[in-house]
N, C-alpha and C positions, 0 to 999 in steps of 0.2 A: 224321098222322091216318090211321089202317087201317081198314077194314073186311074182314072174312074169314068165312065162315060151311063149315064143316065136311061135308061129306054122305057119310055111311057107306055102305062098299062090301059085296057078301058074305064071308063070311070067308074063303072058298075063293080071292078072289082076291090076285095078288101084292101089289098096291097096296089098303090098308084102310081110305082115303076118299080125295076128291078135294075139295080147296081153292080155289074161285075167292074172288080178293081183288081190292081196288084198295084202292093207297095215294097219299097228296099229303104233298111233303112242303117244304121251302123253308131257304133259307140267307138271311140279308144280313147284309151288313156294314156296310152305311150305314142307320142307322135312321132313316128318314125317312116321309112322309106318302104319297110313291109306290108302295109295296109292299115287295116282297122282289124280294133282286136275282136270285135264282135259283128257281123252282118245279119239281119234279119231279112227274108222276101218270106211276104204273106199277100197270099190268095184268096179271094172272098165273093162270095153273092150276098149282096144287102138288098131288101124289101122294103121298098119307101114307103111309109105309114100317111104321109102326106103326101098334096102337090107339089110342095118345093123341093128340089134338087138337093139332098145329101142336109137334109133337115133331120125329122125323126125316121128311125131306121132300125130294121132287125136285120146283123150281119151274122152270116156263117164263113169264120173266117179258116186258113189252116197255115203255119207260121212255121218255118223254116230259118233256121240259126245255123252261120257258120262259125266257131270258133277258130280264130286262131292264136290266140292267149286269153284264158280265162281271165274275168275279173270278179273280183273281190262281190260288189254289187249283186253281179249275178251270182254269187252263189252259198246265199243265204239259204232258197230251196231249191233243191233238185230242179223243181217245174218251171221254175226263172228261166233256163235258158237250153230247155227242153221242145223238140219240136211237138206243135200240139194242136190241136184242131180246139178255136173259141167259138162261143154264141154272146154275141154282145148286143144290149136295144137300150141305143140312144134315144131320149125322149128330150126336144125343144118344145117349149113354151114360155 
């Protein structure tokens, strides 16, 4: 589940909107009545490189995990399911 709303820059500048989002997202393996065994919400400003809306993009994101039973997947490393602040630049073309 995203949420993201777009807000357009002047055109003179390098960056020609900026993107605040938050997203939730979740994993489980055990389907049960307790929830999900993993939850993610991540927080972000993205910097649209282009006109188009959620095209190319420099985000600063910061990612929040809740645990309620580990799994297996996530804990190959430590940083898998670790809260952590990303820099991610999606390039379309």
């Amino acid at each position: 589940l995203q949420g993201a709303y777009a807000v357009p820059l002047k055109e003179t500048y390098f960056f020609k909107n900026i993107v605040p989002a938050v997203r939730w997202d979740a994993i489980d393996k055990h389907m049960n009545e307790k929830g999900f065994d993993v939850d993610r919400l991540t927080v972000g400003l993205g910097f649209g490189l282009t006109k188009k809306y959620f095209s190319s993009i420099l985000r600063f994101d910061y990612e929040w995990y809740f645990i309620n039973q580990e799994l297996d997947i996530l804990n190959l490393y430590e940083e898998m399911d670790s809260d952590k602040f990303t820099v991610e630049l999606l390039l379309t073309f």
